[in-house]
C-alpha positions as CSV (number, residue, x, y, z in Angstrom):
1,X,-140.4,21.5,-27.5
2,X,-139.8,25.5,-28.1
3,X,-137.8,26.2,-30.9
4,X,-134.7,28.4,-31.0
5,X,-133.7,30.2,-33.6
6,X,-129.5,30.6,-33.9
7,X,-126.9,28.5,-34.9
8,X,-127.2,25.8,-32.6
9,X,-128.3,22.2,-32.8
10,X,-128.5,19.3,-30.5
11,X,-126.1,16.4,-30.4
12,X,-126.5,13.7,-28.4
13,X,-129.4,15.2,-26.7
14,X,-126.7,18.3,-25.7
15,X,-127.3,22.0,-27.4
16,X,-123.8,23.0,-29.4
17,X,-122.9,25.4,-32.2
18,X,-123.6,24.1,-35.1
19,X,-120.4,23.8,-36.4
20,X,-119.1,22.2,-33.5
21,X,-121.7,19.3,-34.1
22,X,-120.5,19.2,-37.6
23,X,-117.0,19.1,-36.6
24,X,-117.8,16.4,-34.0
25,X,-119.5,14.6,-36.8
26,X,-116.7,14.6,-39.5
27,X,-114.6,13.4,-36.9
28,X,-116.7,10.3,-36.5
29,X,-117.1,10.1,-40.3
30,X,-120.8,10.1,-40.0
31,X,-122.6,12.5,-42.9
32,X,-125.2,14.8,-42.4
33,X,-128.2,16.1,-43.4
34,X,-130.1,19.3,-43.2
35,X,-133.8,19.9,-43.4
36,X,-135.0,22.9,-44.6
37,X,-138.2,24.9,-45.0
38,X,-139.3,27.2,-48.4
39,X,-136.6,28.7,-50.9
40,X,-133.3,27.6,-49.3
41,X,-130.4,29.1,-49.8
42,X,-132.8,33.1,-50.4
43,X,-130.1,35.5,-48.9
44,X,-127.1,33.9,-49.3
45,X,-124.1,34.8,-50.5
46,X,-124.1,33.0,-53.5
47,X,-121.3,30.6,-53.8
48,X,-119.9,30.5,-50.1
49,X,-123.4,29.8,-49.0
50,X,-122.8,26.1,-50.6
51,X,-119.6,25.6,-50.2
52,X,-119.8,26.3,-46.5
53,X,-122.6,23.6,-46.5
54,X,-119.8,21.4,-48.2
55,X,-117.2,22.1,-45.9
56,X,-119.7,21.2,-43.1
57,X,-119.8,17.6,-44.4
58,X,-123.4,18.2,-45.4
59,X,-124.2,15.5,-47.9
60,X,-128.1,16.2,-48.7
61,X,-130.3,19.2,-48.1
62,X,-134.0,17.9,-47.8
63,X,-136.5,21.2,-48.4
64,X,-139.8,22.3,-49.1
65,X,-138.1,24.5,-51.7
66,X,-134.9,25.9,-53.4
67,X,-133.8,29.7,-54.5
68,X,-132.9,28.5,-57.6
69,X,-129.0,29.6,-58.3
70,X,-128.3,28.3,-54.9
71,X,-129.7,24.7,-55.9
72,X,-127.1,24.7,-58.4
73,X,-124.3,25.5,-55.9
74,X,-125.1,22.8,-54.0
75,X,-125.3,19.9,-56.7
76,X,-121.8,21.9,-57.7
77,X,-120.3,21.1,-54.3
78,X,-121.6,17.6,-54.3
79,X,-124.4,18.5,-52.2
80,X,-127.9,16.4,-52.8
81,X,-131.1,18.7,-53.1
82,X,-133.8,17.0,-52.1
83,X,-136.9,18.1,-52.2
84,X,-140.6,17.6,-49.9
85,X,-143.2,16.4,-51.5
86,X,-146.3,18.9,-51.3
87,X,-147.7,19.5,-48.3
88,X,-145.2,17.8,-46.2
89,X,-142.5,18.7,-44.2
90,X,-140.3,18.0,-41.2
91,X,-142.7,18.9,-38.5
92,X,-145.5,17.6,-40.4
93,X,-143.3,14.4,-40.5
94,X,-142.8,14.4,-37.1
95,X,-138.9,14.6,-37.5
96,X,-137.4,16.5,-34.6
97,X,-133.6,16.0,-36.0
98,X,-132.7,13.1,-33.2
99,X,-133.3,10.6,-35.9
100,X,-130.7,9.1,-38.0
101,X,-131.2,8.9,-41.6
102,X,-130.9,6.4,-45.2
103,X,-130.9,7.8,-48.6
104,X,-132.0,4.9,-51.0
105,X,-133.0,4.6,-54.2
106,X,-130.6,7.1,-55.7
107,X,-129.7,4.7,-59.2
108,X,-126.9,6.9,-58.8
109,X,-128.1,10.4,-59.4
110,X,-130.4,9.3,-62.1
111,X,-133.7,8.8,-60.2
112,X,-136.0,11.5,-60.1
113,X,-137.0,10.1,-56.3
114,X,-135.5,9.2,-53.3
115,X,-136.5,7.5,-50.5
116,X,-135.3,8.9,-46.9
117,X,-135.7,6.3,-44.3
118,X,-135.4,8.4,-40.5
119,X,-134.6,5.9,-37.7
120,X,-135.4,6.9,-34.5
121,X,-133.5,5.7,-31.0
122,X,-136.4,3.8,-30.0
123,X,-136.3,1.7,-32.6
124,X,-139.5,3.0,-34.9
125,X,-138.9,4.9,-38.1
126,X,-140.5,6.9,-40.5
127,X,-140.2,6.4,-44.3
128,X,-140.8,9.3,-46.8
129,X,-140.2,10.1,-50.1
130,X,-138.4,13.1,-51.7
131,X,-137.5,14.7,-55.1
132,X,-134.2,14.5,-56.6
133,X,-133.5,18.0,-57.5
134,X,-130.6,16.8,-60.1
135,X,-132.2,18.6,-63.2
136,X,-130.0,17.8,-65.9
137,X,-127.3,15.1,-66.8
138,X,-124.3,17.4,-66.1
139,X,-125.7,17.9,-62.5
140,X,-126.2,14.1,-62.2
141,X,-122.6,13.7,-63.2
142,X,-121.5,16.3,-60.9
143,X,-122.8,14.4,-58.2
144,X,-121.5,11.0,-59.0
145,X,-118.3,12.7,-58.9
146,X,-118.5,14.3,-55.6
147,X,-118.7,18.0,-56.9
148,X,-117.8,20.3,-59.5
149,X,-113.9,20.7,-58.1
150,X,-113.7,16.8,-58.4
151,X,-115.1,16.1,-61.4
152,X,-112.5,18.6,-63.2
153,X,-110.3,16.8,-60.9
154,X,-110.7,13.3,-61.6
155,X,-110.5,13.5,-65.9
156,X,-106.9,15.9,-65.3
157,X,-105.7,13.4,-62.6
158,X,-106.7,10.4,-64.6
159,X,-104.5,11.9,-67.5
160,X,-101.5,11.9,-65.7
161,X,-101.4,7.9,-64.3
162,X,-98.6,6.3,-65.8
């Protein structure tokens, strides 16, 4: 198909503004995912970047690559880098973002892999691994808490049950 560059994305086979879709989607309580090409996040301004990703329900970014302070944003917003192994890529995968998708094989953060499982609507699928991008044990923590804000939140709430 031709591509079009923009914020816009297809749902349901209709073209929509990307947040819109993501709007649609949090409404139906279904999580999504973004795919990427190299250096993700390059450009951005810094921390709204990933917390705009965050408030987008965006649970996992799957790229070729990562600039690397905006990786950190991410895992600090509960956000899951995941990364391409070399050479490969969404087109060269054959994605085309209709498919839905299964993260597995997590072990909670602490795996180094994952493996993304893309099911398509007629039935076939396509399964790939990726690269956890969780590089140290306070990230990995970060993310089993949900985020940075969360993870402060949860020891100063837990403080206070009677």
């Amino acid at each position: 198909g031709s591509r079009e560059e923009g914020g816009y994305t297809l749902k349901g086979g209709q073209k929509m503004a990307i947040y819109d879709a993501a709007m649609q989607y949090m409404a139906e309580g279904t999580p999504t995912v973004v795919f990427a090409g190299e250096e993700y996040g390059t450009g951005s301004s810094r921390d709204w970047a990933a917390k705009g990703t965050q408030l987008l329900g965006i649970k996992a970014v799957v790229a070729k690559s990562f600039e690397r302070i905006h990786r950190s944003n991410l895992v600090g917003m509960g956000v899951l880098p995941l990364q391409f192994h070399a050479g490969e890529n969404a087109q060269s995968l054959g994605l085309d973002g209709s498919e839905t998708f299964d993260i597995s094989g997590l072990d909670d953060g602490a795996s180094r892999s994952a493996t993304v499982t893309a099911s398509r609507s007629d039935g076939s699928s396509l399964v790939f691994q990726a690269n956890v991008l969780l590089l140290t044990p306070k990230e990995v923590e970060y993310f089993r808490h949900g985020g940075l804000l969360q993870y402060v939140l949860r020891p100063l709430a837990a403080r206070h049950v009677a």
